[in-house]
C-alpha positions as CSV (number, residue, x, y, z in Angstrom):
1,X,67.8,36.0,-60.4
2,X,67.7,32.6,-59.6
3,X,70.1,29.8,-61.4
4,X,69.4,26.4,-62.2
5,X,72.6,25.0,-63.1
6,X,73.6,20.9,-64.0
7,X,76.8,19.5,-64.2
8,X,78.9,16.2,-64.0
9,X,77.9,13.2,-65.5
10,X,75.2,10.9,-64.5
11,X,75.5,7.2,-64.0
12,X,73.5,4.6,-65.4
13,X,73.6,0.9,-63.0
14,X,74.0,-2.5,-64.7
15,X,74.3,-4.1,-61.6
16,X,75.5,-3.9,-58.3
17,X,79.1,-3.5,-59.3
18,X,79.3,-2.6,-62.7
19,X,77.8,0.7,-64.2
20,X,78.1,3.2,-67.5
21,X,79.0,6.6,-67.4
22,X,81.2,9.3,-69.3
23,X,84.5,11.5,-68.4
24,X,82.7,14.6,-67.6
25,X,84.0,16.2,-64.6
26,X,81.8,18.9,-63.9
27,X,84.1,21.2,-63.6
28,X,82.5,23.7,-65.9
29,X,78.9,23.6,-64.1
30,X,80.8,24.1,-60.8
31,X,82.6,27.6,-61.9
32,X,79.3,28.8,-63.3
33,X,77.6,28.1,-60.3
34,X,80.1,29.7,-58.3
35,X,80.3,33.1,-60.8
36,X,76.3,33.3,-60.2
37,X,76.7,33.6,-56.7
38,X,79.5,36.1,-56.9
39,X,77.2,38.3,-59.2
40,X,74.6,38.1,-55.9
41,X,72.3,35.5,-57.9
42,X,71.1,32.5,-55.9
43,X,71.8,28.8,-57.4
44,X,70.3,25.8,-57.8
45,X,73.2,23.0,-58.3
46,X,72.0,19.9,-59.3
47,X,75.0,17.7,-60.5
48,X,76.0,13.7,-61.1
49,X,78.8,12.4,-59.2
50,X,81.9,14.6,-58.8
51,X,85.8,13.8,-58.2
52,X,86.8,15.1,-55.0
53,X,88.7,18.3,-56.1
54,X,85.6,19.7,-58.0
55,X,83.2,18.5,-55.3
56,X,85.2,20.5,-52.8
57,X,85.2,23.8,-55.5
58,X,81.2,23.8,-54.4
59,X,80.8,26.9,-51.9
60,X,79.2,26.8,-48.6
61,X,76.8,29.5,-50.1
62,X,73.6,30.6,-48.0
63,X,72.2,31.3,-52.3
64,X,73.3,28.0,-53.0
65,X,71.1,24.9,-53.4
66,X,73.1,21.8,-54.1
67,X,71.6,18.4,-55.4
68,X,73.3,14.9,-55.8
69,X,72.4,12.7,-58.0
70,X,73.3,9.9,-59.2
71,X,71.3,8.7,-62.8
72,X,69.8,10.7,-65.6
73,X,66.4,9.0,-64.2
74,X,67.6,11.0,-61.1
75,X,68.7,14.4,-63.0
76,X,65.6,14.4,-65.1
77,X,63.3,14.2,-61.7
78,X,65.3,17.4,-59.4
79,X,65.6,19.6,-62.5
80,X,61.3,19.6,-62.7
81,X,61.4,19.7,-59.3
82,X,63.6,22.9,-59.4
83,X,62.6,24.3,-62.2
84,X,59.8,26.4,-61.0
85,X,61.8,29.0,-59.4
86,X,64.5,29.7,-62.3
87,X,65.0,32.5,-64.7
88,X,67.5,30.9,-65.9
89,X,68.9,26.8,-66.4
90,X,71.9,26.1,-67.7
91,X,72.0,22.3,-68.8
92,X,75.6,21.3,-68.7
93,X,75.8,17.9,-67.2
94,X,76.5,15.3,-69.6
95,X,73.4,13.4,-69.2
96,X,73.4,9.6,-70.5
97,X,71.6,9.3,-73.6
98,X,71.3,5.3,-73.1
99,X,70.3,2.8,-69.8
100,X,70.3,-0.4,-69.0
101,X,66.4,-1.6,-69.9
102,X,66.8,-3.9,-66.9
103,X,69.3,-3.1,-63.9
104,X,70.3,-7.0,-62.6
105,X,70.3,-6.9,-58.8
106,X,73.1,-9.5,-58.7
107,X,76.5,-9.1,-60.0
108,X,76.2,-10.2,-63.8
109,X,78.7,-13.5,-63.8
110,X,81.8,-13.5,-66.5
111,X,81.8,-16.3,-69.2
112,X,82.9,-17.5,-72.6
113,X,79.8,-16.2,-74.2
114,X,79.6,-12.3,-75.5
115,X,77.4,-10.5,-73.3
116,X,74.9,-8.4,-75.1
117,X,73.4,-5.4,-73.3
118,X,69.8,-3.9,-73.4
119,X,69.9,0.0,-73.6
120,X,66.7,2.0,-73.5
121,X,67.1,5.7,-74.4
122,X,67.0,8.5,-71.4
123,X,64.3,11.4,-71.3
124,X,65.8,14.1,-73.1
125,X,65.8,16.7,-70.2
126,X,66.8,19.8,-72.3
127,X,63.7,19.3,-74.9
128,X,61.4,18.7,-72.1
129,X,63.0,22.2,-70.7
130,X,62.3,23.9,-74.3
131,X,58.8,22.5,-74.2
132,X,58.2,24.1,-70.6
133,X,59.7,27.6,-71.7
134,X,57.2,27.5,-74.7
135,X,54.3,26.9,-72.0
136,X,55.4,29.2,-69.4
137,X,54.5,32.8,-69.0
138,X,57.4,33.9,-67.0
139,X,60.5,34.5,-69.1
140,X,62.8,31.6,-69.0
141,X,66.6,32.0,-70.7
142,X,67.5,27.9,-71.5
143,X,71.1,27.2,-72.2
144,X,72.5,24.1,-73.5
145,X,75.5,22.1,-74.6
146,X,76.4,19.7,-77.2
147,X,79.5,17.7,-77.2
148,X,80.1,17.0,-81.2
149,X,82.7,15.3,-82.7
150,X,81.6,15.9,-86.3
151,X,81.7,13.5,-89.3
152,X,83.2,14.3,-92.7
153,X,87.2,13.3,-93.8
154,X,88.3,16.7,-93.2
155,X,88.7,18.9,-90.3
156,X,86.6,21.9,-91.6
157,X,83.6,19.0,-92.9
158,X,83.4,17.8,-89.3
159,X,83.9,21.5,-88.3
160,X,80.4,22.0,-90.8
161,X,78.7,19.5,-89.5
162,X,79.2,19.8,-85.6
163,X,78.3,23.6,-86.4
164,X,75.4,22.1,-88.2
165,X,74.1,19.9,-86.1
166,X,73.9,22.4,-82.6
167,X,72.1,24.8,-85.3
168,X,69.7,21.8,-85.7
169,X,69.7,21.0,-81.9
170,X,69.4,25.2,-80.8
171,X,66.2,25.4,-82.9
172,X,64.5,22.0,-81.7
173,X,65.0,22.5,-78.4
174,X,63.6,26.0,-78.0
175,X,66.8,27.4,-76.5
176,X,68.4,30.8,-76.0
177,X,71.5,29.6,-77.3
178,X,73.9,26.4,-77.1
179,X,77.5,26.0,-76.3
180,X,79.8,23.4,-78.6
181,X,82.6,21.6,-77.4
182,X,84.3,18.4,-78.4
183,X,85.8,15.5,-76.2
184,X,89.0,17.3,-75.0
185,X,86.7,19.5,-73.4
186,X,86.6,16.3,-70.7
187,X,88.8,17.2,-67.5
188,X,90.7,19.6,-69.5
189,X,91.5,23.6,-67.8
190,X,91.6,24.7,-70.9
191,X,89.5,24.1,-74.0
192,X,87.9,25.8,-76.8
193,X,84.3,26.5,-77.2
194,X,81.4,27.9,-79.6
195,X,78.6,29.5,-78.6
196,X,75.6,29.4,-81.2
197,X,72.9,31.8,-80.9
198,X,69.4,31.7,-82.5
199,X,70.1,34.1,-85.3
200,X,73.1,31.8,-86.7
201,X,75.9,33.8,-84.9
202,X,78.6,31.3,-83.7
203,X,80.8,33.0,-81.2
204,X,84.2,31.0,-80.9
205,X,87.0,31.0,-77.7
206,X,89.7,29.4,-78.0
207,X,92.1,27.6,-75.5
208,X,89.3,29.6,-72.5
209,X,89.7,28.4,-69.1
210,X,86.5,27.0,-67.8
211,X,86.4,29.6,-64.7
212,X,87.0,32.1,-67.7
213,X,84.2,30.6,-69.8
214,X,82.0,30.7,-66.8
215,X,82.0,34.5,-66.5
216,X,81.0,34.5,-70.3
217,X,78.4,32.3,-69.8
218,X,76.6,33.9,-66.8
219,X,77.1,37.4,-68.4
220,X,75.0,36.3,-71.3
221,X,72.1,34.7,-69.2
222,X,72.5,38.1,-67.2
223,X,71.8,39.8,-70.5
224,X,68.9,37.7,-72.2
225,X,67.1,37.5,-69.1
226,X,67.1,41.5,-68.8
């Protein structure tokens, strides 16, 4: 089968020097990628900017197609571009929601006066994915995450509600299933996830190394897409 796999964040310019962006590592998006092509699968890697130690975890694989890129502007153009191919995609870059409206294309000066910022919100790669699976005749298994924190003044209301709202985001998105992690999922070896399927089920690991996780995640994909 073929893979179509994001991961790492994505940066979004304010100017030359300055730009916004989130913890993600990548890490995660890297071991699946690197599980797929054990199982004899070939890859498409398309991922944001990596730190050197999970850049260098990327195999020199004759399966493996790797993109850099740099913006969710970027991400959102080489995952249609890539798309084609899959059987499977597995969205697990942590994709900017917001970007500067305007990038300035000289350093933005300091002064006594607050700065106010512009942000214009991304394309939302993973519904435009869920649209194209409900178009396309081939069989595509979509995958997604959702990094909830939860509101509510208890744990098990914030619990409720970041159960609740990747039910809402598994059903509007047309996907196969979506996997829920919080924060301290963010450079961390360890960290607990949920996977929530389309009839409800939420399957729960806790304290599951990512290279661990991996294997769960590709097994599943393996399994919907046969």
């Amino acid at each position: 089968m073929t893979f179509l796999v994001t991961a790492g964040p994505t940066i979004e310019d304010l100017d030359p020097v300055r730009f916004i962006s989130n913890r993600a590592t990548g890490r995660l998006g890297v071991e699946v990628a690197r599980v797929a092509l054990r199982k004899g699968h070939r890859v498409t890697l398309i991922h944001g900017p990596l730190p050197d130690d999970v850049r260098r975890a990327i195999p020199a694989a004759k399966g493996l197609t790797s993109v850099p890129v740099r913006s969710a502007a970027d991400m959102h153009i080489a995952v249609m571009k890539h798309v084609g191919p899959a059987n499977v995609v597995i969205m697990n870059a942590a994709v900017a929601d917001y970007t500067p409206a305007r990038k300035a294309d000289t350093k933005l000066k300091k002064s006594e006066r607050a700065l106010v910022l512009c942000l214009k919100a991304t394309v939302d790669i993973l519904a435009k994915l869920g649209e194209l699976k409900r178009r396309r005749r081939k069989k595509l298994v979509l995958l997604g995450f959702a990094l909830e924190t939860g509101t509510g003044a208890t744990e098990f209301q914030r619990e409720k509600s970041r159960l609740a709202e990747a039910r809402r985001k598994l059903r509007a998105k047309n996907l196969d299933a979506i996997v829920l992690d919080t924060p301290s999922a963010m450079g961390a070896e360890k960290c607990a996830f949920t996977v929530v399927l389309p009839n409800g089920e939420a399957r729960h690991f806790a304290s599951t190394s990512k290279a661990r996780f991996a294997r769960v995640v590709v097994n599943l994909a393996e399994g919907w897409c046969c």
